[in-house]
N, CA, C and O of each residue as an XYZ file, in Angstrom:
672
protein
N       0.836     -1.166      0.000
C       0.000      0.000      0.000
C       0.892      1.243      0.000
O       1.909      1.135      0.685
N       0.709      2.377     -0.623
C       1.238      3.655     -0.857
C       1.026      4.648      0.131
O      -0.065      4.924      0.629
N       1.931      5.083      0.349
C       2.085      6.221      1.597
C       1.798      7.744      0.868
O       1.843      7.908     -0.352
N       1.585      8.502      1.560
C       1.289      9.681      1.480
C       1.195     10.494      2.695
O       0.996     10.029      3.817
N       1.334     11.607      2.440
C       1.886     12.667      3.404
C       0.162     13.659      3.229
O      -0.451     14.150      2.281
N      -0.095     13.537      4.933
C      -1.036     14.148      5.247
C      -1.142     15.384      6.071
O      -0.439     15.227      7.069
N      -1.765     16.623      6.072
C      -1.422     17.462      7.419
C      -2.492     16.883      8.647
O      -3.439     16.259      8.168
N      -2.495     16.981     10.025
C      -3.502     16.465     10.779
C      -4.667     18.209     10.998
O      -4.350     19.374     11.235
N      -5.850     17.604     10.792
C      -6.569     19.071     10.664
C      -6.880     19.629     12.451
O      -7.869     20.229     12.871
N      -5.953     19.284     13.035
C      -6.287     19.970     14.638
C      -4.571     20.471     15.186
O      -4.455     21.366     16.022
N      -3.674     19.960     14.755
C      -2.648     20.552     15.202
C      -1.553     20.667     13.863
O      -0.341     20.809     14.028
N      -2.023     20.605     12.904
C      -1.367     20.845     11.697
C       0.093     19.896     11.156
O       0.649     20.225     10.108
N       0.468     19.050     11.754
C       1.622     18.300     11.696
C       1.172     17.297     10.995
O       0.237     16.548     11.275
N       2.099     17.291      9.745
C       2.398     16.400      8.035
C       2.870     15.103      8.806
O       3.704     15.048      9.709
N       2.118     14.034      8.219
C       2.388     12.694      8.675
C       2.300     11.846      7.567
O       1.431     12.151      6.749
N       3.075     10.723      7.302
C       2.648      9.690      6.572
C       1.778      8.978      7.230
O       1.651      8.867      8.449
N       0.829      8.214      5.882
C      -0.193      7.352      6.073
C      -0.270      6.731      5.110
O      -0.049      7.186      3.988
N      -0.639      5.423      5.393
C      -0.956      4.653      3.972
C      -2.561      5.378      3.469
O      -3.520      5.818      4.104
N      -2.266      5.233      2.102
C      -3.494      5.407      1.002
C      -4.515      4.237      0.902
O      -4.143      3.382      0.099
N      -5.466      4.029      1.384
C      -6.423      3.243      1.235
C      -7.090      2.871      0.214
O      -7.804      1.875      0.106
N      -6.799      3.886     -0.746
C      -7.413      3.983     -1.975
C      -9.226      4.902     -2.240
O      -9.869      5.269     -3.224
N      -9.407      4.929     -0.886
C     -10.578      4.975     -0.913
C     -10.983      6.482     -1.204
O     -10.079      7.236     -1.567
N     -12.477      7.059     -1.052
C     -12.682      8.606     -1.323
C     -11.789      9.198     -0.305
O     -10.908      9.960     -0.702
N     -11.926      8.895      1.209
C     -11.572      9.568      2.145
C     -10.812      8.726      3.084
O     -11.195      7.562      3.200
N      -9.449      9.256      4.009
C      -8.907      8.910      4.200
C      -8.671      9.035      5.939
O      -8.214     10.158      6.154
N      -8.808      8.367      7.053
C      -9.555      8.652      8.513
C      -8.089      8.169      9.119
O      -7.691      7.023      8.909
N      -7.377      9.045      9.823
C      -6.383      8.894     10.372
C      -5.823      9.316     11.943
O      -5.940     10.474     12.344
N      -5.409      8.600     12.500
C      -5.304      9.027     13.966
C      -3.579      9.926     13.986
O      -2.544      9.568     13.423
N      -3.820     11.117     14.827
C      -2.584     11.685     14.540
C      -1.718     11.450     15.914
O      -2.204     11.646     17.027
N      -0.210     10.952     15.669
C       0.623     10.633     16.784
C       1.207     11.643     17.544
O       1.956     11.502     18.511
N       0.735     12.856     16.943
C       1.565     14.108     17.431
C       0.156     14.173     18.987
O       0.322     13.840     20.161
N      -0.980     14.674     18.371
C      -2.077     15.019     19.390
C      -2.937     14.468     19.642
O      -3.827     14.928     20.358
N      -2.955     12.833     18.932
C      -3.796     11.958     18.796
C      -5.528     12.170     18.475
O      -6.458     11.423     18.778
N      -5.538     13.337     17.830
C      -7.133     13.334     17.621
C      -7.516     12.747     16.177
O      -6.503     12.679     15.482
N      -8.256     12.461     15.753
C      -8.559     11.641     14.418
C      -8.937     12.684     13.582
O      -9.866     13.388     13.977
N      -8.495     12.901     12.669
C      -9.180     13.488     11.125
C      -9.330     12.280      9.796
O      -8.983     11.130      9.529
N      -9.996     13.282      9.290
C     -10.140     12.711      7.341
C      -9.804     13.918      6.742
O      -9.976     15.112      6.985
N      -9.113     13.044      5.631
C      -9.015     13.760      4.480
C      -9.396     13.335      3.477
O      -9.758     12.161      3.557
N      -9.536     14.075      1.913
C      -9.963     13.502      0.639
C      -8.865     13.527     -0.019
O      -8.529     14.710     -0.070
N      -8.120     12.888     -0.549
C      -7.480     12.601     -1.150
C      -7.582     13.456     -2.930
O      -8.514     13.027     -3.610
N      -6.862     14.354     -3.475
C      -7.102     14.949     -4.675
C      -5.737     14.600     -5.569
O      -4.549     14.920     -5.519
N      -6.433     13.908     -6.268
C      -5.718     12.867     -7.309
C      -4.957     13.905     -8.479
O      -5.802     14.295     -9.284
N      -3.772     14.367     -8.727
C      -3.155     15.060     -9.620
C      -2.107     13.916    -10.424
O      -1.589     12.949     -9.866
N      -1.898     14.406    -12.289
C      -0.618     13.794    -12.255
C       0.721     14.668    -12.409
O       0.780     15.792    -12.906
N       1.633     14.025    -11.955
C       2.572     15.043    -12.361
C       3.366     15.271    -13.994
O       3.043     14.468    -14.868
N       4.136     16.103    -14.255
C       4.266     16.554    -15.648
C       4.968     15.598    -16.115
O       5.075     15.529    -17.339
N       5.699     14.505    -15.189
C       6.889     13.475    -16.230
C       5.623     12.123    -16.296
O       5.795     10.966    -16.680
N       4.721     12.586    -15.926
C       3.819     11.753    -16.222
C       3.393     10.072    -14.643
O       2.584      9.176    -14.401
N       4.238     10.498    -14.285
C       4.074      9.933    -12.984
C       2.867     10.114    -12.330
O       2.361     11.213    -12.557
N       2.152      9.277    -11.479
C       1.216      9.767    -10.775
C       1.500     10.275     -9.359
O       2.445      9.699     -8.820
N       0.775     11.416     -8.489
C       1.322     11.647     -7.198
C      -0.276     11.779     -6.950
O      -1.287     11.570     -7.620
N       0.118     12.384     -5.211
C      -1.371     12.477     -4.732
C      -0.877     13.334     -3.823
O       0.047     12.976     -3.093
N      -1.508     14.787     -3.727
C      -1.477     15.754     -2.857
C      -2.877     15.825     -2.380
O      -3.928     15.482     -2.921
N      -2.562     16.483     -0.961
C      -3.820     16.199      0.259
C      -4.409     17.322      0.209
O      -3.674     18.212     -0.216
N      -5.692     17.718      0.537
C      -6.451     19.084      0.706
C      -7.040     18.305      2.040
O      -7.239     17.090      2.033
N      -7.321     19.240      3.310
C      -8.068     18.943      4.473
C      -9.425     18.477      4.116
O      -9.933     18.985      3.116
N      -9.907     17.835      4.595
C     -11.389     17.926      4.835
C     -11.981     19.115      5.754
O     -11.378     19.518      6.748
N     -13.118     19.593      5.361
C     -13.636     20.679      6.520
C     -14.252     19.444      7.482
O     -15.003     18.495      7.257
N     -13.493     19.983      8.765
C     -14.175     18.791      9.680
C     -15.553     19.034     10.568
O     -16.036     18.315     11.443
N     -15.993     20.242     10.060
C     -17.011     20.662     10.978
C     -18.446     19.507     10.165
O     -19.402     19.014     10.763
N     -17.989     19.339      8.213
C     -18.850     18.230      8.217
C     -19.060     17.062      9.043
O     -20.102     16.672      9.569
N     -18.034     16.627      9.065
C     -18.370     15.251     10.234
C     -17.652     15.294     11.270
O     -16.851     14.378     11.454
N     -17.769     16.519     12.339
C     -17.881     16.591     13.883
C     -19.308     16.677     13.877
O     -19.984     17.364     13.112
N     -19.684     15.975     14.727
C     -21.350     16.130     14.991
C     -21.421     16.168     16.377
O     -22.555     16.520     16.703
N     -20.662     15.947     17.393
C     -20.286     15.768     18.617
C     -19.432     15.503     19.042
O     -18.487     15.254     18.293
N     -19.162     15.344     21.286
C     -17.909     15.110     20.780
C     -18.108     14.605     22.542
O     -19.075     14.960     23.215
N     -16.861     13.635     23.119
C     -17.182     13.869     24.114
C     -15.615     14.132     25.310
O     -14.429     14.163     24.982
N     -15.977     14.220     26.125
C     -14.749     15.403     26.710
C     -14.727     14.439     27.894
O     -15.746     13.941     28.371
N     -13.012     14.131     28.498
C     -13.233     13.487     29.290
C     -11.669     14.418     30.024
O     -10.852     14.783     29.179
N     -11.419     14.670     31.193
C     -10.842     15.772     31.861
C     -10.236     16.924     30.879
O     -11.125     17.649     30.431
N      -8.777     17.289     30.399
C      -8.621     18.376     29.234
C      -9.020     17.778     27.772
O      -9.167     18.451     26.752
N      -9.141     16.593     27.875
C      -8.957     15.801     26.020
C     -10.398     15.880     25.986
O     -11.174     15.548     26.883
N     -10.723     16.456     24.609
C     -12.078     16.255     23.617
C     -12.053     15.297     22.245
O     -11.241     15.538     21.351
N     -12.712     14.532     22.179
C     -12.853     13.706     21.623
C     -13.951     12.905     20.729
O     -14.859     12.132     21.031
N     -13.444     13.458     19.425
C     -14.853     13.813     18.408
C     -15.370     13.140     17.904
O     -14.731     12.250     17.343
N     -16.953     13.161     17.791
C     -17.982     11.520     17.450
C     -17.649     11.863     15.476
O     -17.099     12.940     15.245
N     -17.898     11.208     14.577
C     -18.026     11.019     13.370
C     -19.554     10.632     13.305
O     -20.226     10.401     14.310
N     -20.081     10.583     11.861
C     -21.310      9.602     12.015
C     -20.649      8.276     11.730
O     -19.499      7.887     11.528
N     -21.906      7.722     11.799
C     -21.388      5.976     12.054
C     -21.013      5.368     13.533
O     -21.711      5.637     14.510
N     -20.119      4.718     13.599
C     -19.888      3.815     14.690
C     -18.917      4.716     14.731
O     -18.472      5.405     13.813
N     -18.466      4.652     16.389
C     -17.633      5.366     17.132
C     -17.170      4.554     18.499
O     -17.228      4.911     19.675
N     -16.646      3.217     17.846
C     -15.970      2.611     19.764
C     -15.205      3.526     20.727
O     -14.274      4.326     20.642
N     -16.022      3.044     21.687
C     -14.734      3.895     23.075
C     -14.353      2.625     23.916
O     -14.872      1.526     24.111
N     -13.062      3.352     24.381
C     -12.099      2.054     25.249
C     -11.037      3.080     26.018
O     -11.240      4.293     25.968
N     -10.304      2.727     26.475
C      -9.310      2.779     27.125
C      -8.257      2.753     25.763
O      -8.174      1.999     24.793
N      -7.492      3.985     26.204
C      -6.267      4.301     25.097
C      -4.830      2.532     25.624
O      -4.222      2.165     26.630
N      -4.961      2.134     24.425
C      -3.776      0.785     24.941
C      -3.175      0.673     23.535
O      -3.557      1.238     22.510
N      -1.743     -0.518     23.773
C      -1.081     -0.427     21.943
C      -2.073     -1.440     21.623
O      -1.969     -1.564     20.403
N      -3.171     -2.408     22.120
C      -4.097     -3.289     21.716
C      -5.317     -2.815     21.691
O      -6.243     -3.589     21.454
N      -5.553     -1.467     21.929
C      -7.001     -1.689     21.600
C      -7.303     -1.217     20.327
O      -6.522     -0.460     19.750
N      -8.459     -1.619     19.771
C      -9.230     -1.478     18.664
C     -10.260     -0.338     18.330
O     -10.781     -0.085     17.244
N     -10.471      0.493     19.957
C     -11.314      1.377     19.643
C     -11.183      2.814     18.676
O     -10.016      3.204     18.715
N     -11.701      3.342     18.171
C     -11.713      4.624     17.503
C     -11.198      5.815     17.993
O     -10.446      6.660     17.508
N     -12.064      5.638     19.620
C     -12.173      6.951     20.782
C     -11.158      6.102     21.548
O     -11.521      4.978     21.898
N     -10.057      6.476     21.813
C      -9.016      5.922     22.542
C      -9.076      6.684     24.406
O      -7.939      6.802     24.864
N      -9.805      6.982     25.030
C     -10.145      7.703     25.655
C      -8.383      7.542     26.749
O      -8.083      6.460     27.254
N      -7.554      8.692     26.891
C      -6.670      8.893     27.610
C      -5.934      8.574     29.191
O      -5.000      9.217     29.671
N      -6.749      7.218     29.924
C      -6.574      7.516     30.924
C      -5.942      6.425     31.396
O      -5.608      5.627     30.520
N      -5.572      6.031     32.930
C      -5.235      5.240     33.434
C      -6.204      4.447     34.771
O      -6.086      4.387     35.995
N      -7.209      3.897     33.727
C      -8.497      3.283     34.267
C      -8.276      1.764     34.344
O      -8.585      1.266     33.261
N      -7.974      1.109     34.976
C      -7.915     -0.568     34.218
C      -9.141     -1.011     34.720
O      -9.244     -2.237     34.684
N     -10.241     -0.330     35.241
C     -11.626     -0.440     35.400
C     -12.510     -0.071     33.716
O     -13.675     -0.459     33.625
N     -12.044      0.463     32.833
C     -12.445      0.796     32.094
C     -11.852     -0.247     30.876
O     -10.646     -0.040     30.740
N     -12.244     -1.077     30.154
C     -12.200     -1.834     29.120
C     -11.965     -1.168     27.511
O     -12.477     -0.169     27.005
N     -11.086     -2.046     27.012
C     -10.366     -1.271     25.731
C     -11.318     -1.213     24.844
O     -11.150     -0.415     23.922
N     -12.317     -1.865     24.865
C     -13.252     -1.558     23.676
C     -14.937     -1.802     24.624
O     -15.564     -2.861     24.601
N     -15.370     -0.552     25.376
C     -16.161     -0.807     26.477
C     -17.861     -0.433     25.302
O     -18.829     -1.162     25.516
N     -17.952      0.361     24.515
C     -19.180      0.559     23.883
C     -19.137      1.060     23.211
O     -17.990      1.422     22.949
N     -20.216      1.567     22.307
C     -20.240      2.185     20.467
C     -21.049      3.649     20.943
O     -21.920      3.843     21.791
N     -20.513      4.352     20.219
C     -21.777      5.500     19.743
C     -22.329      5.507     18.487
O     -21.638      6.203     17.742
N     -23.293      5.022     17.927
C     -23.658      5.160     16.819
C     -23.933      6.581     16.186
O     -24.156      7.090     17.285
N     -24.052      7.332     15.565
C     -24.126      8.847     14.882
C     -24.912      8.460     14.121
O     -24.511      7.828     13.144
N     -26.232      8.695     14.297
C     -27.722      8.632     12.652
C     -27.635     10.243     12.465
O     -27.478     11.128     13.306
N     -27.804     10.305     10.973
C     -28.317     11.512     10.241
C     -29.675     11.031     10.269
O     -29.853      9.835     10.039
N     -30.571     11.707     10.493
C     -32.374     11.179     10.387
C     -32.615     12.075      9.057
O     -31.852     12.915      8.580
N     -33.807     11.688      8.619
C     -34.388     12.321      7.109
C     -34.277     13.591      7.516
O     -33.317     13.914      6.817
N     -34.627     14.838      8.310
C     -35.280     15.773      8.806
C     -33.643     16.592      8.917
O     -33.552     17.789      8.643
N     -32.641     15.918      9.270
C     -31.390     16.632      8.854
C     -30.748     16.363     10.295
O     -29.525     16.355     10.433
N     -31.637     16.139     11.379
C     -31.149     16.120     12.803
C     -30.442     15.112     13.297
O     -30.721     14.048     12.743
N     -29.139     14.989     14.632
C     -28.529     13.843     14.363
C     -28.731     13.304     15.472
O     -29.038     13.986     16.449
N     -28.608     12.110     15.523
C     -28.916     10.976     17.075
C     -27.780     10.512     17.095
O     -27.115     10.218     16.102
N     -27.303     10.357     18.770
C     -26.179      9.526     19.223
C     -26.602      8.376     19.882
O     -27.296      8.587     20.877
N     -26.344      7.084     19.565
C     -27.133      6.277     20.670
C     -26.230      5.987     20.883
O     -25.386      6.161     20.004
N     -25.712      5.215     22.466
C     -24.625      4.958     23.078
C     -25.160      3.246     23.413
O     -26.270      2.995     23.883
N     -24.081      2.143     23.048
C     -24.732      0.734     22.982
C     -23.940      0.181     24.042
O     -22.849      0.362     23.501
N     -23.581     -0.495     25.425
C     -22.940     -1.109     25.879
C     -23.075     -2.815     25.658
O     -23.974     -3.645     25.793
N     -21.745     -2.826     25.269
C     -21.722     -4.149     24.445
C     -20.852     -5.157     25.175
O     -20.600     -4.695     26.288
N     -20.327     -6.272     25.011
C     -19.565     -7.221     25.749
C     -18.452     -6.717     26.373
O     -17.314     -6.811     25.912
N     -18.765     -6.149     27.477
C     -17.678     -5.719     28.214
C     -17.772     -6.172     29.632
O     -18.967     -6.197     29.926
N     -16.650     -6.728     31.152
C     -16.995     -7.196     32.220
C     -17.104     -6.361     32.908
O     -17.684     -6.501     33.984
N     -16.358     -4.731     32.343
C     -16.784     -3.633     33.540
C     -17.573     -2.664     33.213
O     -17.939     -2.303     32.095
N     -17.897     -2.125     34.573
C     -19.590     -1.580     34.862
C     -19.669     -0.290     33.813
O     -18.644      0.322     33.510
N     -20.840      0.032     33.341
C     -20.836      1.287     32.624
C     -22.471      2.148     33.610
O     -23.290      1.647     34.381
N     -22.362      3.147     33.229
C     -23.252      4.207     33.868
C     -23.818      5.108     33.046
O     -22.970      5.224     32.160
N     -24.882      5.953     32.727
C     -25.479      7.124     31.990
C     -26.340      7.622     33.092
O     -27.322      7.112     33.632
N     -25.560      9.045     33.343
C     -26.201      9.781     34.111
C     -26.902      9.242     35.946
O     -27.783      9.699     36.675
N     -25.919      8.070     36.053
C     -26.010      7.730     37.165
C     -26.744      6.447     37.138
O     -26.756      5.896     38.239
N     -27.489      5.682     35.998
C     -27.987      4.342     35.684
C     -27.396      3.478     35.355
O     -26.733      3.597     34.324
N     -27.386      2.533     35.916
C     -26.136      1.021     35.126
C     -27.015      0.662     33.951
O     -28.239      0.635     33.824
N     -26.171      0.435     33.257
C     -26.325      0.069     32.166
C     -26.243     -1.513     32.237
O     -25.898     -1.973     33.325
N     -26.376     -1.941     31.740
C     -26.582     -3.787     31.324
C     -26.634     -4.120     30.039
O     -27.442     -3.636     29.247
N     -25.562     -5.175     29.691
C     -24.566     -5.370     28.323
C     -25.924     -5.657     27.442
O     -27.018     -6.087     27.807
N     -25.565     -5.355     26.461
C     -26.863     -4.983     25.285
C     -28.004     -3.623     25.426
O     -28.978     -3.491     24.686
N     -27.716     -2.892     26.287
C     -28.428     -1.654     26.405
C     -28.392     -0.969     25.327
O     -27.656     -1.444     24.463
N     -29.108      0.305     24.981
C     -29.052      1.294     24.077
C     -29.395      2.463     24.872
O     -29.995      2.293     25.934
N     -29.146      3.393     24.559
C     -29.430      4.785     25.136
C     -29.059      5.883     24.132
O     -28.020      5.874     23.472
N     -30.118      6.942     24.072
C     -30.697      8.015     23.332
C     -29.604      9.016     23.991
O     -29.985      9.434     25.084
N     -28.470      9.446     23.625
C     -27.513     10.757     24.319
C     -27.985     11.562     24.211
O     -28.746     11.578     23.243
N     -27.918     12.891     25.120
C     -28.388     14.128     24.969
C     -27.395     14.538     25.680
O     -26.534     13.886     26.270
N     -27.669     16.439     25.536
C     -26.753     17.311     25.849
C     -25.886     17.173     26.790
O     -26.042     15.960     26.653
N     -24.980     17.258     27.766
C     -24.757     16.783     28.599
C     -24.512     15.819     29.632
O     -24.155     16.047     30.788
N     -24.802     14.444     28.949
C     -25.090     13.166     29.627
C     -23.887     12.953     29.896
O     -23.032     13.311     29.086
N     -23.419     12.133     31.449
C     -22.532     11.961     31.693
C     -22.496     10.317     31.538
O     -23.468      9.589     31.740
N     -21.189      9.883     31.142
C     -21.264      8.274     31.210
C     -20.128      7.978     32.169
O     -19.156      8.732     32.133
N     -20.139      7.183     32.836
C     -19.035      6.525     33.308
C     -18.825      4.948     33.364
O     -19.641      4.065     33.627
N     -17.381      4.865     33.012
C     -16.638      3.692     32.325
C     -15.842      3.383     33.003
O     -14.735      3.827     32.699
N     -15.903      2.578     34.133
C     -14.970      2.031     35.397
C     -14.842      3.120     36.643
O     -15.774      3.032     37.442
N     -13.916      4.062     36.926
C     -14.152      5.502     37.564
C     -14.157      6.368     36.736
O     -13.817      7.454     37.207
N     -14.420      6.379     35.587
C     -13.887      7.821     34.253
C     -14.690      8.479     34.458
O     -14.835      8.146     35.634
N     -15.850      9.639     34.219
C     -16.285     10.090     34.018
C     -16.138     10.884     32.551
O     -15.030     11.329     32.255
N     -17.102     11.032     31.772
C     -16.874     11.077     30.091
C     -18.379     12.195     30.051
O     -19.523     12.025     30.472
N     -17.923     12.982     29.566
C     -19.296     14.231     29.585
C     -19.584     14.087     27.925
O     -18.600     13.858     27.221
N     -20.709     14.196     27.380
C     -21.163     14.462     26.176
C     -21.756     15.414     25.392
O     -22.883     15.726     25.778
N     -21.294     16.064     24.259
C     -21.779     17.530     24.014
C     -22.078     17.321     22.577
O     -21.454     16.458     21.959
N     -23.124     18.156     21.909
C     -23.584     17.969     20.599
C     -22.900     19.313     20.337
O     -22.835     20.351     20.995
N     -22.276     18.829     18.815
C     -21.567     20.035     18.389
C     -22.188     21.310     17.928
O     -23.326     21.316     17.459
N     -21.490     22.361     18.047
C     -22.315     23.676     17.805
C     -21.707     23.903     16.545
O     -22.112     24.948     16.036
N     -20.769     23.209     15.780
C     -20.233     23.571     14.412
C     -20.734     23.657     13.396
O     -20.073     23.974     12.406
């Protein structure tokens, strides 16, 4: 797979990444670790070679939320959005920063719906995980769903994780 040189759209630092090939390109940055996309804009060059120079994505399209857990904010996409515990094994998306070993590397999803009407839903799913999760002070129980709103607090072992719908 082909590398390419990306800027990260929150602290500006050029990184390689492999090219996926795909429209858009979703990358976690090692400098500040927050995730962007980019689109990829396909040029060739004059000896006839092909290259690929990067243009940002505007990320205010897909920030739709975000959720904040002591100084780190941490931004929903639509679609699926795992949260876990930041580890070199976990799999989640939302790598959440802390030193919880009450909190599980891949503890639940946020789903992000666009609805017909233009408005967006976060549902928060707790999924196979052995430690406890909370919304707004309710245990949750593995296979739950829950409707997020402004402010909802979750907690994920002792974390506390606040939730905010974006104003962007």
């Amino acid at each position: 797979m082909e590398k390419i040189t990306v800027e990260c759209n929150y602290c500006g630092k050029k990184l390689d990444v492999a090219d996926n090939g795909k429209t858009t390109i979703r990358f976690r940055c090692h400098y500040c670790n927050e995730i962007s996309t980019v689109t990829p804009e396909r040029k060739v060059n004059a000896d006839g070679f092909g290259s690929k120079t990067i243009k940002p994505t505007d990320v205010s399209r897909y920030r739709i939320g975000k959720l904040v857990c002591g100084n780190h904010e941490y931004p929903l996409q639509l679609g699926q959005n795992t949260i876990g515990r930041a580890h070199r094994d976990s799999k989640a998306s939302l790598q959440i920063q802390i030193d919880d070993q009450y909190m599980s590397r891949s503890q639940a999803i946020i789903e992000v719906i666009r609805l017909s009407d233009k408005t967006v839903r976060s549902v928060l799913s707790f999924w196979t995980s052995q430690n406890a999760m909370y919304v707004n002070g309710q245990k949750m129980q593995q296979g739950d769903r829950v409707i997020l709103n402004q402010g909802d607090i979750i907690q994920m072992g002792v974390t506390l994780i606040h939730y905010f719908v974006s104003n962007d």
